[in-house]
Each structure stands twice: as structure tokens, then as C-alpha cells.
Backbone as CSV, one residue per row, in Angstrom:
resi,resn,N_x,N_y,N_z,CA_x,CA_y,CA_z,C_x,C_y,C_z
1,UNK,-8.797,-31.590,-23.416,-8.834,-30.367,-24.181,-8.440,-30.697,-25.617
2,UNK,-8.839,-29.860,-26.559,-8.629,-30.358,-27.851,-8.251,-29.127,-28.383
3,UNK,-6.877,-29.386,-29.199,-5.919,-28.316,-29.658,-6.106,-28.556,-31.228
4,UNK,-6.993,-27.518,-31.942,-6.645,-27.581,-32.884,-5.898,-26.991,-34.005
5,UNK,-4.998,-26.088,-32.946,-3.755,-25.312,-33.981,-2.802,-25.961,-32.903
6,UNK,-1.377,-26.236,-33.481,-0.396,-26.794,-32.373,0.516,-25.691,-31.558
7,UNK,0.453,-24.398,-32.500,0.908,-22.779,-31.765,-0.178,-22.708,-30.622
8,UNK,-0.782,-22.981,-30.182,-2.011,-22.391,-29.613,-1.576,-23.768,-28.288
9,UNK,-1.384,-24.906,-28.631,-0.563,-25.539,-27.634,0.473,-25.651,-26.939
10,UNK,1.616,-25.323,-28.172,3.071,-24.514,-27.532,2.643,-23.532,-26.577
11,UNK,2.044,-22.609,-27.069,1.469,-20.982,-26.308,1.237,-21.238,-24.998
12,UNK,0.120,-22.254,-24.294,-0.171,-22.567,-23.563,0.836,-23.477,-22.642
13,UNK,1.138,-24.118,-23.320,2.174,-24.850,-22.377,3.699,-24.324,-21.361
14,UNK,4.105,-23.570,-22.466,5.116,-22.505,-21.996,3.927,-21.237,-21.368
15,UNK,3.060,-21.168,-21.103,2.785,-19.534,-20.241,2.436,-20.902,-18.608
16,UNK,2.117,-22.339,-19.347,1.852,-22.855,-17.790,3.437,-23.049,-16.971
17,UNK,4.091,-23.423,-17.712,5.330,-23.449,-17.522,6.260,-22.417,-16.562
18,UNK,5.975,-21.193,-17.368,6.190,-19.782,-16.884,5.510,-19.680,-15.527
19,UNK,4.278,-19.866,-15.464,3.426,-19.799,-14.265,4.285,-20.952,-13.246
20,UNK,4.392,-21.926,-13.308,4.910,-22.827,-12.539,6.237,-22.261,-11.967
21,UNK,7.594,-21.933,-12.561,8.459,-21.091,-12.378,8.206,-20.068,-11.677
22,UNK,7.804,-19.408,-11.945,7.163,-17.782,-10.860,6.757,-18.190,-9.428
23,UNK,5.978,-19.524,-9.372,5.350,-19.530,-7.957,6.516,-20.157,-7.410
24,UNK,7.131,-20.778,-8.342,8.532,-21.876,-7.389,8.970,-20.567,-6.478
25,UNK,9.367,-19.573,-7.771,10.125,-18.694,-7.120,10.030,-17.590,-5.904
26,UNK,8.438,-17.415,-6.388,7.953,-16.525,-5.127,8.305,-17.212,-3.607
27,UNK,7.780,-18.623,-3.854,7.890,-19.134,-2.515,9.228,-19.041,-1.860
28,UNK,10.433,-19.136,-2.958,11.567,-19.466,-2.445,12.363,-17.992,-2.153
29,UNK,11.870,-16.983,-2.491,11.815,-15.485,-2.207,11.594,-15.644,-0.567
30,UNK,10.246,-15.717,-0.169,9.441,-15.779,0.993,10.185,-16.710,1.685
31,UNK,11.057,-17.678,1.349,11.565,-18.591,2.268,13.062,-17.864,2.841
32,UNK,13.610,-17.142,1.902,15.130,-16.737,1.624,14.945,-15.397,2.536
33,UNK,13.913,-14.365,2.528,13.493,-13.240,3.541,12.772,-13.867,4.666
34,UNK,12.520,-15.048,5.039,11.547,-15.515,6.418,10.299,-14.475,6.389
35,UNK,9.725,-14.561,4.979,8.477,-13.826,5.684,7.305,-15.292,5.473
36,UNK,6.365,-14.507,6.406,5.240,-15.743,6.308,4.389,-15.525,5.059
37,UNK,3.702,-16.842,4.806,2.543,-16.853,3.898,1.555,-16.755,4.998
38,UNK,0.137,-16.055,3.882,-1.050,-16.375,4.462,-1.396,-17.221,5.517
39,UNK,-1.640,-18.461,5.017,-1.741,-19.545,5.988,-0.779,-19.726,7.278
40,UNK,0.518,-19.242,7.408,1.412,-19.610,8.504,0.844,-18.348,9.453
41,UNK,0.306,-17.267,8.929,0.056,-16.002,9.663,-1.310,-16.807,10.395
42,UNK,-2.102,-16.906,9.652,-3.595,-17.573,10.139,-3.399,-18.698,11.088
43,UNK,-2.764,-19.908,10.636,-1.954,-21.003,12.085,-2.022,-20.183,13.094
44,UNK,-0.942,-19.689,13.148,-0.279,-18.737,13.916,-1.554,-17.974,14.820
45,UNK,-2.112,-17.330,14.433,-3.124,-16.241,14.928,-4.125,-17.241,15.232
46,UNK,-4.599,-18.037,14.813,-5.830,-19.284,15.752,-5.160,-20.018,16.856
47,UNK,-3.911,-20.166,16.734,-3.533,-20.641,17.975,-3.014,-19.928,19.375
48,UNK,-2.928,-18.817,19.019,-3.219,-17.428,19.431,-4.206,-17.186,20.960
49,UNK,-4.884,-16.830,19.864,-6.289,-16.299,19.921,-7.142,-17.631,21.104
50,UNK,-7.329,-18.797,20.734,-7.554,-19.844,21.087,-7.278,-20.172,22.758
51,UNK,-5.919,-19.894,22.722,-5.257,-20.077,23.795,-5.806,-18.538,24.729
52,UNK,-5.545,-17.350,24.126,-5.758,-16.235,24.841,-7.476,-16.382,25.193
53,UNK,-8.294,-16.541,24.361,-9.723,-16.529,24.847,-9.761,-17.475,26.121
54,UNK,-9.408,-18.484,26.109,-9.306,-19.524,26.763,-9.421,-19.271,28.634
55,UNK,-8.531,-18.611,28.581,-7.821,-18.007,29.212,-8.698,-16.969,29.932
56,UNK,-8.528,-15.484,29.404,-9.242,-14.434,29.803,-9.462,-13.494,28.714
57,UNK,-10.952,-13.268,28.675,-11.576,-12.473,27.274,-10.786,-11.000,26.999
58,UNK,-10.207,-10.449,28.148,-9.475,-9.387,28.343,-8.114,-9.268,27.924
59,UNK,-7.374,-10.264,27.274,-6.245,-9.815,26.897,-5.918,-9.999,25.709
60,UNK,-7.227,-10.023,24.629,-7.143,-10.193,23.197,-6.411,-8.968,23.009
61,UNK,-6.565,-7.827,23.900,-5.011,-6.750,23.463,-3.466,-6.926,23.188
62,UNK,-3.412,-8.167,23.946,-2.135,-8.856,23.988,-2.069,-9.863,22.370
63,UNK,-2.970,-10.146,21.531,-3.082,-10.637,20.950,-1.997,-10.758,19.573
64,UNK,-1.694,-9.177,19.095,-0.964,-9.338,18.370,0.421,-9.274,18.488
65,UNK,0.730,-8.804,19.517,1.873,-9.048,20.679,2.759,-10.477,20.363
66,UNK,1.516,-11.327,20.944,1.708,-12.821,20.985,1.960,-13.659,19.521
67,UNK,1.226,-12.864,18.731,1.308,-13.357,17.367,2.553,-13.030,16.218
68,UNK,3.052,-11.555,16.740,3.974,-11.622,16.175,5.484,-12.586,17.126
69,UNK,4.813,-12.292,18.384,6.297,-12.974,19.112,6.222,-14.672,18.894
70,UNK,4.899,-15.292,18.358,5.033,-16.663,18.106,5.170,-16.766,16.143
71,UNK,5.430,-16.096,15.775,5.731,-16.272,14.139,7.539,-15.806,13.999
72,UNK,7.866,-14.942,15.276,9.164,-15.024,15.408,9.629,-16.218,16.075
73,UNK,8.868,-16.882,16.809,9.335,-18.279,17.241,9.708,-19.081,16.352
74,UNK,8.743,-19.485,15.414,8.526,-20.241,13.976,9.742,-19.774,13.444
75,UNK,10.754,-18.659,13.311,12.038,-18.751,12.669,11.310,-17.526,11.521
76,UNK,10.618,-16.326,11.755,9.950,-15.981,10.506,10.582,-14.143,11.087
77,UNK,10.813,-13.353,9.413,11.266,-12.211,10.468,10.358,-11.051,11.098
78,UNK,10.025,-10.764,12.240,9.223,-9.837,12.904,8.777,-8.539,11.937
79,UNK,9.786,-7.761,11.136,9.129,-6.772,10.245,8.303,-7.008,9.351
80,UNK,8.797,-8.530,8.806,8.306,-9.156,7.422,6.782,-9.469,7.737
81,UNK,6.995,-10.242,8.622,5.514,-10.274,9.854,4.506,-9.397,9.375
82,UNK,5.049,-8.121,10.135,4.362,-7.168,10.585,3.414,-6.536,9.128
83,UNK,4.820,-6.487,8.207,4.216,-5.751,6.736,3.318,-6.786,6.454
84,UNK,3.536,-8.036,6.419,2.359,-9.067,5.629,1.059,-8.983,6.536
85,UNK,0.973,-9.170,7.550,-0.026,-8.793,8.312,-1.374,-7.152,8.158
86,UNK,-0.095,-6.269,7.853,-0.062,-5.097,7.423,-1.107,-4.887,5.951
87,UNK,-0.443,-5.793,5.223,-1.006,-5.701,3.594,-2.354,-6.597,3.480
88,UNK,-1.930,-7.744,4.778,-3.562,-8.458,4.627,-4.940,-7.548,4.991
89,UNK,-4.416,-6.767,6.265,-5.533,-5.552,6.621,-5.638,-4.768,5.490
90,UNK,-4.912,-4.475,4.820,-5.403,-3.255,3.887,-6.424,-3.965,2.984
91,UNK,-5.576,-4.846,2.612,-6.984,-5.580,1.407,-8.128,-5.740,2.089
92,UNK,-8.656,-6.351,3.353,-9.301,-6.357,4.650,-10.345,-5.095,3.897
93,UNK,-9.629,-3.811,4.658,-10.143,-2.673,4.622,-10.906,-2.147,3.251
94,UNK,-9.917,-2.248,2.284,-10.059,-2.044,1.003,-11.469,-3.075,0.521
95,UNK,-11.995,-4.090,0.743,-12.762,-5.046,0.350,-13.691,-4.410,0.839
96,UNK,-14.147,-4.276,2.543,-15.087,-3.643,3.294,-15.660,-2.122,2.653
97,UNK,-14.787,-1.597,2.332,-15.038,-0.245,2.068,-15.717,-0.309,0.652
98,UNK,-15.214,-1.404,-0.336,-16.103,-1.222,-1.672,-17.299,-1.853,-1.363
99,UNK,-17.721,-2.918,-0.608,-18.709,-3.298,-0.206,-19.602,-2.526,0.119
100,UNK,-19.853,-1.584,1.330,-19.973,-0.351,1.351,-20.493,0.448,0.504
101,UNK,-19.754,0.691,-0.145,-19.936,1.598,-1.120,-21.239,0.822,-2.113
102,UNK,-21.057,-0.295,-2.583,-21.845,-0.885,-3.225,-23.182,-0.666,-2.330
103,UNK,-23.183,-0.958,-1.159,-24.236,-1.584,-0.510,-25.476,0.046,-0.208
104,UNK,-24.690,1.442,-0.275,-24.842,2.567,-0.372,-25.979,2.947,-1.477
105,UNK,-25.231,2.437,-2.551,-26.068,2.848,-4.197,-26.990,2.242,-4.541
């Protein structure tokens, strides 16, 4: 990249900086409340799922049952769970529905 004002490099360097700081911190938020990230929810739910299909096609009812009682295994907390799980469906929903809507007009 080629900086040719050196404010315009400071600028940048400190907002990457800033950015770097924030995610340290989020994570260490998420570590300090045991809630899961994305990915530990998704682990979690393919190995799940995997095992339950496996098994018998009939108790994917049991599914989230199992998923929250194996992310409480993992040391993660069951409400925290539940809301992140919670907020991934909404976006879920929320995505589908503008789609939708697009796909309408």
C-alpha cells in the first residue's frame, strides 16, 4: 500500500489497532460469561444431529435438547446457549424473510 500523507497512515494504523483490541476483548467477554461462539454452537449441533440421525430419523425432536445439554457439557452456560442460538435464528429468519420479499417484487 502506498501512503502518501503520513496522517492518513497514523489514522489507519490506530483504527487497525482499535479493531484488534475490540475483538481481543469480545472474545474474552464470551470466555468470562461461557457463552459459545458461532462455530462451537455449529461443532456442537453436527455432532448432534449426526449421531441422532444415525440412530433414528424420529428423534431430531430431541435434537435441541441434546445440543444444549452437550454445549453445557463443553463448560458453556445453558441460557447463554440458548440466547445465542436464539439470535442466530432471528438473523436466520430475518435473512429469509427479506429474500422473500425481494423474490415477491
Amino acid at each position: 500500500m502506498d501512503w502518501h500523507d503520513q496522517q492518513d497512515l497514523v489514522k489507519y494504523r490506530r483504527r487497525k489497532r482499535k479493531q484488534r483490541e475490540y475483538q481481543q476483548g469480545y472474545r474474552e467477554r464470551l470466555k468470562e460469561a461461557k457463552t459459545p461462539e458461532r462455530d462451537d454452537i455449529a461443532a456442537e449441533l453436527m455432532r448432534v444431529f449426526l449421531a441422532t440421525v444415525a440412530v433414528d430419523h424420529g428423534k431430531v425432536a430431541d435434537l435441541s435438547r441434546a445440543l444444549f445439554s452437550g454445549l453445557q457439557g463443553r463448560g458453556y452456560d445453558r441460557a447463554a446457549s440458548v440466547g445465542q442460538v436464539k439470535a442466530m435464528a432471528r438473523r436466520v429468519q430475518a435473512k429469509l424473510r427479506s429474500q422473500s420479499v425481494a423474490a415477491a417484487e
